[in-house]
ROPA-322090 format. One line per 5 residues: number of its first residue (from 1); their letters; for each residue x, z, y of C-alpha. Coordinates in steps of 0.5 Angstrom, whole numbers, plus 500, padded with zeros to 3 digits. Each point is the difference from the previous one (the first is absolute). Layout:
BEGIN
NUM) A) X,Z,Y | ...
***
This chain:
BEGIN
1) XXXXX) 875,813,771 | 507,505,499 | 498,507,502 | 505,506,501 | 496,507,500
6) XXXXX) 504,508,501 | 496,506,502 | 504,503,506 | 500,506,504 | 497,507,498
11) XXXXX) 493,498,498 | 503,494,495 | 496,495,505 | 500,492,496 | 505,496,505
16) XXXXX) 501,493,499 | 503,493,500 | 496,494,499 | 502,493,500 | 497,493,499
21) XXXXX) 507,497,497 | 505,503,495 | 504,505,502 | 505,497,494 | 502,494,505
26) XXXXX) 507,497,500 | 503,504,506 | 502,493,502 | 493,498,501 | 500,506,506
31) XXXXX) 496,507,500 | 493,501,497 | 495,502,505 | 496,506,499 | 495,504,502
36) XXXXX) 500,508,501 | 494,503,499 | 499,508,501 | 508,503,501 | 499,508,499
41) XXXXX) 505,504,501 | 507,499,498 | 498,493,497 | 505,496,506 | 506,502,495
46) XXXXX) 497,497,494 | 497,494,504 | 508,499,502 | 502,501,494 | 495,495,497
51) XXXXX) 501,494,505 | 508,501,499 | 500,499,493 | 494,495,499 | 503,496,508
56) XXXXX) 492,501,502 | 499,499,507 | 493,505,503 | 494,496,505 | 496,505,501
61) XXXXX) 497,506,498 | 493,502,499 | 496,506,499 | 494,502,496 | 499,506,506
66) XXXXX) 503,505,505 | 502,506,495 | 507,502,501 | 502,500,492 | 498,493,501
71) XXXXX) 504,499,507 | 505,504,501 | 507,495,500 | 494,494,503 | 505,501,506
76) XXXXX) 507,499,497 | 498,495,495 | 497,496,506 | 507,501,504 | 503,499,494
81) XXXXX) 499,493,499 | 497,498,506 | 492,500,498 | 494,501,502 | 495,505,497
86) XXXXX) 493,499,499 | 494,506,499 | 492,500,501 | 499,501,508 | 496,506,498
91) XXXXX) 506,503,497 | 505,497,505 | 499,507,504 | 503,505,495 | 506,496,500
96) XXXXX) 501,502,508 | 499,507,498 | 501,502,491 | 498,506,502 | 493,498,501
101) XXXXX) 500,498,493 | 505,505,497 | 499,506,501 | 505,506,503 | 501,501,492
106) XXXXX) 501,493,498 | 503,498,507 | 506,505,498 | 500,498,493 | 502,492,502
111) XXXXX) 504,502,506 | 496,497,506 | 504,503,506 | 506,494,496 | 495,495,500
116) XXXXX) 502,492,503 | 494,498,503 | 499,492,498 | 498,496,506 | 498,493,498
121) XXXXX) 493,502,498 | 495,495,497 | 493,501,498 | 497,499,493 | 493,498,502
126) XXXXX) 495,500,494 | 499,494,497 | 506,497,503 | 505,497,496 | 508,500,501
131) XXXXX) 506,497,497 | 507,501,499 | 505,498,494 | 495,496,497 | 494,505,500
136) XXXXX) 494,499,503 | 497,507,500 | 492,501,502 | 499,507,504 | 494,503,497
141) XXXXX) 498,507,504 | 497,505,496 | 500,506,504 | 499,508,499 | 507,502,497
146) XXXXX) 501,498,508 | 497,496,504 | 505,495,499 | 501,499,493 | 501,494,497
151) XXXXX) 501,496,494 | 504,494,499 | 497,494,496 | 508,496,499 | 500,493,497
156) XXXXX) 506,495,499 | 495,495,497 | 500,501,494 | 501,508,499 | 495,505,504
161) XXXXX) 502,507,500 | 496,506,505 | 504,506,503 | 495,505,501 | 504,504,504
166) XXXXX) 495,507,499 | 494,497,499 | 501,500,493 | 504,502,495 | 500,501,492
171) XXXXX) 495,504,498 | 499,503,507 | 498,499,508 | 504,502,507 | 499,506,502
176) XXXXX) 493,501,505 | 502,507,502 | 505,498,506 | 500,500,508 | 496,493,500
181) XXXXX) 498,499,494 | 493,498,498 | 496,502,494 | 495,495,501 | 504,495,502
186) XXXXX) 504,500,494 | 494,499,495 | 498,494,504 | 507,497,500 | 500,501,493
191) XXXXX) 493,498,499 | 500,493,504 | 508,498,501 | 503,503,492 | 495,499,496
196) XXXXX) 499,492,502 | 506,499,498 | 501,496,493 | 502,505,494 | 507,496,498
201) XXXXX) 503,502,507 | 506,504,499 | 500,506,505 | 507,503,503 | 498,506,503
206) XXXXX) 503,505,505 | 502,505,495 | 500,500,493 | 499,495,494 | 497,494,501
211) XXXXX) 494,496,497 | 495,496,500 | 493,500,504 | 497,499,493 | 503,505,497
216) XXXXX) 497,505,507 | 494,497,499 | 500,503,494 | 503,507,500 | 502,501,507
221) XXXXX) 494,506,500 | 499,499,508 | 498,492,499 | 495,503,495 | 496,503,506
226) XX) 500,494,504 | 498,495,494
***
């Protein structure tokens, strides 16, 4: 498994590109498939640059949940390459109207009235499992950050990684103070969909450094209060 990550738009949201091959292959063999998880804003730049130089061919794009500095260039990369984009369905309808999720602040801050709205919109269903470019990833819903938050548990076959979008992060949790957010929700997602997992998951975050679930388990405070 070969990952690429880079904070994109103004609130430095993690966006990253995944594969279940090397990204080092022989041109001659042909374009590395990837998967795009969480395009912020201005990532389609970088996401160009990136599969340019590296000859990688992008299959789809999943979200870890609606909110815009997750999706803001969701539209333009899946024209771009021609991909489909997949969301819980219980944040499917903030990518029909950011503004639900944004705010009027935040909306002007990433430019919604520029938006492209993506139109090859695919659920990602709890428990379901997915796979492109050599991954197979299993949807883990763990609401309350938003309705539709999820994680992404990715295996290759050997290698397994979680993207925990805003679930968790080093040392922290989501936000539970937003439109649509769930205080409650959010401590029954940790409590029944984190703290299963095993301890030497690596853990790659919407924001900020990445971990492991051991080391949460351990110091990340908002764990201790569900243990």
């Amino acid at each position: 498994m070969e990952i690429i990550g880079f904070p994109a738009g103004p609130l430095e949201t993690n966006c990253y590109v995944a594969t279940g091959h090397s990204m080092e292959a022989d041109a001659a063999d042909g374009p590395t498939p990837v998967v795009i998880i969480d395009p912020g804003m201005d990532a389609l730049e970088r996401l160009k640059k990136e599969c340019a130089a590296r000859n990688l061919k992008p299959e789809a794009v999943l979200l870890t949940h609606g909110h815009i500095d997750h999706t803001r260039d969701v539209g333009e990369v899946s024209r771009e390459w021609g991909i489909p984009v997949y969301i819980s369905p219980h944040d499917r309808f903030m990518l029909d109207n950011p503004l639900i999720g944004a705010g009027l602040s935040l909306g002007k801050m990433f430019n919604v009235a520029e938006m492209v709205p993506p139109s090859d919109i695919h659920d990602l269903d709890d428990g379901e499992e997915v796979k492109f470019a050599g991954l197979a990833f299993e949807v883990i819903h763990a609401p309350g950050h938003s309705p539709g938050c999820v994680m992404l548990r990715a295996r290759d076959g050997g290698d397994e990684i979680v993207f925990s979008g805003d679930v968790l992060f080093a040392g922290s949790i989501g936000r539970t103070d937003l439109p649509g957010a769930d205080p409650q929700a959010m401590m029954d997602s940790l409590k029944n969909r984190v703290l299963p997992l095993d301890d030497d998951l690596a853990i790659l975050p919407g924001h900020g450094p990445t971990s492991t679930i051991g080391q949460e388990k351990a110091h990340n405070p908002f764990l201790a209060q569900v243990k």
